[in-house]
LUMTOR-122467 format. One record per residue: residue number from 0; residue in one letter; chain; z, x, y of N, C-alpha, C in turn. Coordinates in pm, 1 decimal. Atoms other than C-alpha are relative to their C-alpha. Layout:
# residues N
SITE  NUM  A  A  Z  X  Y  Z  X  Y  Z  X  Y
...
This chain:
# residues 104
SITE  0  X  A  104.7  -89.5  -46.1  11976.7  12131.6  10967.0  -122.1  -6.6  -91.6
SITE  1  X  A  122.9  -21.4  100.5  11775.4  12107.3  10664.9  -131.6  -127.5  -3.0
SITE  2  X  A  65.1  105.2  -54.6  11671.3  11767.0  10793.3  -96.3  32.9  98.5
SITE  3  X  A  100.3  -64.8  -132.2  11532.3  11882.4  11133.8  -69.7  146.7  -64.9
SITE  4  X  A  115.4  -76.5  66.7  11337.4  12172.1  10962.2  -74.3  -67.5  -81.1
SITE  5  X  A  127.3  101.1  74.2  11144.6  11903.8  10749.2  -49.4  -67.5  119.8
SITE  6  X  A  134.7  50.6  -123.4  11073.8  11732.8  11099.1  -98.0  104.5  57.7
SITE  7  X  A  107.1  -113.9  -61.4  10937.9  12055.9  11246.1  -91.0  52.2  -108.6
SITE  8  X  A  120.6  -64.0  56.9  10741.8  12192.1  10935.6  -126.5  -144.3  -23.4
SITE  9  X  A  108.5  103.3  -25.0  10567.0  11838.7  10945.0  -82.3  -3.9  118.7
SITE  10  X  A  113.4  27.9  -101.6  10474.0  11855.2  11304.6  -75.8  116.6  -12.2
SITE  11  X  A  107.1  -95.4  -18.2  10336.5  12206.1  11292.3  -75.9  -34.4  -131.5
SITE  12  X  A  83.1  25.4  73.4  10188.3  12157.5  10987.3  -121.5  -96.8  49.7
SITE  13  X  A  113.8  80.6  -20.1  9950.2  11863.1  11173.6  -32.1  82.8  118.2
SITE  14  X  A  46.7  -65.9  -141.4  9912.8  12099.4  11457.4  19.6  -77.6  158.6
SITE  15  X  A  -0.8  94.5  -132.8  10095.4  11903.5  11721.4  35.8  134.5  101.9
SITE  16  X  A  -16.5  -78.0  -145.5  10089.3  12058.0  12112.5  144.7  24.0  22.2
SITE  17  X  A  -126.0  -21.1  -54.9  10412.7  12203.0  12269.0  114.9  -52.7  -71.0
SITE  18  X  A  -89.1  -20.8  102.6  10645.9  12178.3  11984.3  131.2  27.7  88.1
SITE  19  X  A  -127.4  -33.8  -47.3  11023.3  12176.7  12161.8  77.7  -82.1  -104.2
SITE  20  X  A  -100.5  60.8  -22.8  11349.2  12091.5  12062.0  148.0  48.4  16.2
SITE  21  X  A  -112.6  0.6  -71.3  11660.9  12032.4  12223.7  107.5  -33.0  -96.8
SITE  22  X  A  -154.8  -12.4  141.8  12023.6  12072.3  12047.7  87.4  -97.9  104.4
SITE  23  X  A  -62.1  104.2  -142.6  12250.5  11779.7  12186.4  99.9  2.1  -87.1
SITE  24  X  A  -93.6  14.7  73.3  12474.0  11817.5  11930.6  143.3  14.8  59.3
SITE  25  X  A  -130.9  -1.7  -60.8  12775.2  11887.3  12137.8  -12.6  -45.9  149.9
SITE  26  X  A  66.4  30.3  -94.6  12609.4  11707.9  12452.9  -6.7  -194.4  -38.0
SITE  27  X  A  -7.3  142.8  16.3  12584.8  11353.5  12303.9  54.1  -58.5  -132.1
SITE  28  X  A  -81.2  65.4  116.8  12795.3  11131.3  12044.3  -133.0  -99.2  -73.1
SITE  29  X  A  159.9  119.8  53.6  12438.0  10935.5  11967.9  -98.9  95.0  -122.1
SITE  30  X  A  137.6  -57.5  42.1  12215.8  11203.4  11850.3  51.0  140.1  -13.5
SITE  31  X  A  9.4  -162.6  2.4  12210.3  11618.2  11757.5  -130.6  45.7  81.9
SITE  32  X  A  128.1  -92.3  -82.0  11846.0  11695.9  11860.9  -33.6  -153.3  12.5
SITE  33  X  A  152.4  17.4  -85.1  11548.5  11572.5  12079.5  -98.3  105.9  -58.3
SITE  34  X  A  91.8  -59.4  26.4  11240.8  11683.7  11919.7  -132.0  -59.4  75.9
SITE  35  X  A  138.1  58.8  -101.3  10902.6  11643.4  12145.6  -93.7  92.1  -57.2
SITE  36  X  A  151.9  -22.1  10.8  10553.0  11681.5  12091.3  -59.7  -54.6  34.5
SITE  37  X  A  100.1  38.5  -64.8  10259.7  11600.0  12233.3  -135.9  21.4  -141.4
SITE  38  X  A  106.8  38.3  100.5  9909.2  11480.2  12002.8  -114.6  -44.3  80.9
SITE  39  X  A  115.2  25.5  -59.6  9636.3  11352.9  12067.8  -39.0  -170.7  -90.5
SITE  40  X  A  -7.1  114.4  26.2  9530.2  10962.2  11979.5  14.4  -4.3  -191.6
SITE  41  X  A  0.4  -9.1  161.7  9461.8  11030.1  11615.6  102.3  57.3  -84.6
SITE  42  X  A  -111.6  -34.6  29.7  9740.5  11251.6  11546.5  155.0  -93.9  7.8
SITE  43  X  A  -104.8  70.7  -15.2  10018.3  11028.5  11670.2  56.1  -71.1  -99.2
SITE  44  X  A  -5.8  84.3  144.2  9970.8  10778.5  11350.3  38.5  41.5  -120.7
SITE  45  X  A  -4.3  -62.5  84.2  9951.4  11046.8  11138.2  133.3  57.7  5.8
SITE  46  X  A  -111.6  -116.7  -24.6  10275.5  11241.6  11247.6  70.2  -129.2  -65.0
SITE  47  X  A  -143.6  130.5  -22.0  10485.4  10860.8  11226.4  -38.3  -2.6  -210.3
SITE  48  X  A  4.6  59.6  147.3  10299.5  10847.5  10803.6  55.9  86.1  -92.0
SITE  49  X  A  -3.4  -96.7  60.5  10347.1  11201.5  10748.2  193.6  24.4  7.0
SITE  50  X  A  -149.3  -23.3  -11.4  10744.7  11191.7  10864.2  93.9  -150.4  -63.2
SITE  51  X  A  -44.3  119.1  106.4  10777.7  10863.8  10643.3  59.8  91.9  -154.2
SITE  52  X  A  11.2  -63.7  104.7  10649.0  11065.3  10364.4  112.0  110.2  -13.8
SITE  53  X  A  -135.8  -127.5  -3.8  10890.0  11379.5  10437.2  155.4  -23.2  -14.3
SITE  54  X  A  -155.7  10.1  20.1  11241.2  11198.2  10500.9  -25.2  -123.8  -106.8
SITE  55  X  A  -41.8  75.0  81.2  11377.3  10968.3  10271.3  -35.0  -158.6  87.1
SITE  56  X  A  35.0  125.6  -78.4  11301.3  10557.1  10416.8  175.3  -13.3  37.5
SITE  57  X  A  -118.5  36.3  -55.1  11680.2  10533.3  10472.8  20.6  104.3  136.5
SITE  58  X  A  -89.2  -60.0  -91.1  11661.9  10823.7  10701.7  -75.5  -19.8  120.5
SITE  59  X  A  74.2  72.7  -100.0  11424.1  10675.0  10938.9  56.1  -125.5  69.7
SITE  60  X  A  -66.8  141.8  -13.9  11623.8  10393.0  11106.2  -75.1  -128.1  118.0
SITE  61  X  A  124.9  78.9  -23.0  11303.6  10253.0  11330.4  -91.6  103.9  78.3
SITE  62  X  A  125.7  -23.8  -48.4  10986.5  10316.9  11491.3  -74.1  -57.5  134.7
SITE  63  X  A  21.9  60.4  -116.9  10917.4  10248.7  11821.3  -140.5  41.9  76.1
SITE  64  X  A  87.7  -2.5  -69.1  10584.6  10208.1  12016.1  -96.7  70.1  -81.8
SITE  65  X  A  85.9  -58.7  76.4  10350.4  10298.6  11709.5  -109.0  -46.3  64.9
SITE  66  X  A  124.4  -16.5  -45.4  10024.5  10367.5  11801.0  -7.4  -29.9  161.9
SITE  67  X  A  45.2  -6.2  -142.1  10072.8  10391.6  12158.1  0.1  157.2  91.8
SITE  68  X  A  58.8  -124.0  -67.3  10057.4  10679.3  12426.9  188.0  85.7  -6.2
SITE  69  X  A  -208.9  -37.9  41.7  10503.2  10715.3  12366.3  9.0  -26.9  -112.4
SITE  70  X  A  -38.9  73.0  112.4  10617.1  10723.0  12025.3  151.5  36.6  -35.8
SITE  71  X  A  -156.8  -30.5  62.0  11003.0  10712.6  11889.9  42.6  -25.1  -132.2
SITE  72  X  A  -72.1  27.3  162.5  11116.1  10788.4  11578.8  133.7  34.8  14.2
SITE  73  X  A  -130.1  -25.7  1.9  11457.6  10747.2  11537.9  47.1  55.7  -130.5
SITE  74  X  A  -64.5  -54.5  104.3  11615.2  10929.5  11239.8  157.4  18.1  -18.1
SITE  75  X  A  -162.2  -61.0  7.2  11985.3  10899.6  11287.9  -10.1  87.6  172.9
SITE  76  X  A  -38.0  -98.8  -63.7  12074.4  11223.6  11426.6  -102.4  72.2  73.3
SITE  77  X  A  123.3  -85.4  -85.7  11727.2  11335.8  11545.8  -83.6  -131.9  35.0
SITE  78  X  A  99.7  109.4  -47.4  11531.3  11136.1  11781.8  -141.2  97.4  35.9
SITE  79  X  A  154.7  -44.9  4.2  11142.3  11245.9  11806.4  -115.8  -88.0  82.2
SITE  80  X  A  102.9  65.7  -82.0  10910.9  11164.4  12075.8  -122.4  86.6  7.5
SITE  81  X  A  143.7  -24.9  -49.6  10548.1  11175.4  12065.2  -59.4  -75.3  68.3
SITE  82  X  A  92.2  36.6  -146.9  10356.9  11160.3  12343.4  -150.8  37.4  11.6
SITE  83  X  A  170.4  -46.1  -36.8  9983.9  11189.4  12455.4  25.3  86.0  88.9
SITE  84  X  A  -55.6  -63.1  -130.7  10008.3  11454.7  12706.1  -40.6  -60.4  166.5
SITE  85  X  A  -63.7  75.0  -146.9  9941.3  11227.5  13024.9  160.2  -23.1  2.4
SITE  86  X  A  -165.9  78.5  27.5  10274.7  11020.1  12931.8  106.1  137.4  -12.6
SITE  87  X  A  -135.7  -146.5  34.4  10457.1  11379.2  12837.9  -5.1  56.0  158.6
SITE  88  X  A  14.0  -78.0  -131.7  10355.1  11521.4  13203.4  96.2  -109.6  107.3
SITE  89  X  A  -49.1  98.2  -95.2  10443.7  11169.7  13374.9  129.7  -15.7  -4.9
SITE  90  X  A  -118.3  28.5  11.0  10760.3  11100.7  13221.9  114.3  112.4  -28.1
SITE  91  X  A  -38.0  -141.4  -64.2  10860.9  11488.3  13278.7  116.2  41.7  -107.6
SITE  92  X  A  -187.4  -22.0  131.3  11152.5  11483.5  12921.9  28.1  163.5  58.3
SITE  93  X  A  17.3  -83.3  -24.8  11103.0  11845.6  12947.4  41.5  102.0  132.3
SITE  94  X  A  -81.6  -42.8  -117.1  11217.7  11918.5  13267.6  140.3  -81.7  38.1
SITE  95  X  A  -50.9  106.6  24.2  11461.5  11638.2  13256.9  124.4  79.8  -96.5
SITE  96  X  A  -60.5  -63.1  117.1  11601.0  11855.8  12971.2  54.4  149.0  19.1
SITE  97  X  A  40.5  -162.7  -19.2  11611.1  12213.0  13106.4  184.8  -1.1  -8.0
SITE  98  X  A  -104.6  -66.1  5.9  12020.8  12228.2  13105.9  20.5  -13.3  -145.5
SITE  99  X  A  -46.8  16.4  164.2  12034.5  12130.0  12732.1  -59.1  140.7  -74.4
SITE  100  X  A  57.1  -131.7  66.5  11996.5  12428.9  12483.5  -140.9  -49.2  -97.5
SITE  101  X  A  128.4  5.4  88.8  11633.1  12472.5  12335.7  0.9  84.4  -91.3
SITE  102  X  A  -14.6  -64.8  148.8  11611.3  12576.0  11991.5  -136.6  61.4  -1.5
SITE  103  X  A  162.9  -43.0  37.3  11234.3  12572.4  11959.0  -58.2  29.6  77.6
């Protein structure tokens, strides 16, 4: 837990949009949480340097679609998608998600 509270005081700290996440911890053998946010072009870069800086480099295990309008950080046990909010509206996670328990 003390992990996923260093991802969330990083995103609010940059002021990312619609801040959720989802507890999968007893829902999937892959992952505990889904954390989503939505940014804006400039933010996106910043969230992927600023959550370098926060976890340890081992606990980051890759980085998917940097600098584009989807981003995935994988961390293990917490996966983290930022999105531009077109791509967050289009590809609907969020509703997609509504039987899983929301924490945030």
């Amino acid at each position: 837990m003390e992990k996923l509270n260093k991802v969330i005081q990083v995103l609010e700290d940059l002021k990312v949009r619609d801040l959720a996440v989802y507890d999968f911890e007893n829902a999937s053998p892959f992952y505990n949480y889904f954390v989503i946010c939505t940014t804006n072009e400039r933010q996106g870069g910043a969230v992927v340097s600023h959550l370098k800086k926060a976890l340890e480099d081992k606990e980051i295990r890759n980085v998917e679609g940097r600098n584009a309008s989807w981003t995935l950080v994988d961390a293990h046990e917490i996966i983290i998608h930022i999105f531009r909010e077109e791509d967050r509206k289009y590809y609907g996670f969020d509703q997609r998600l509504m039987g899983i328990k929301r924490i945030k």
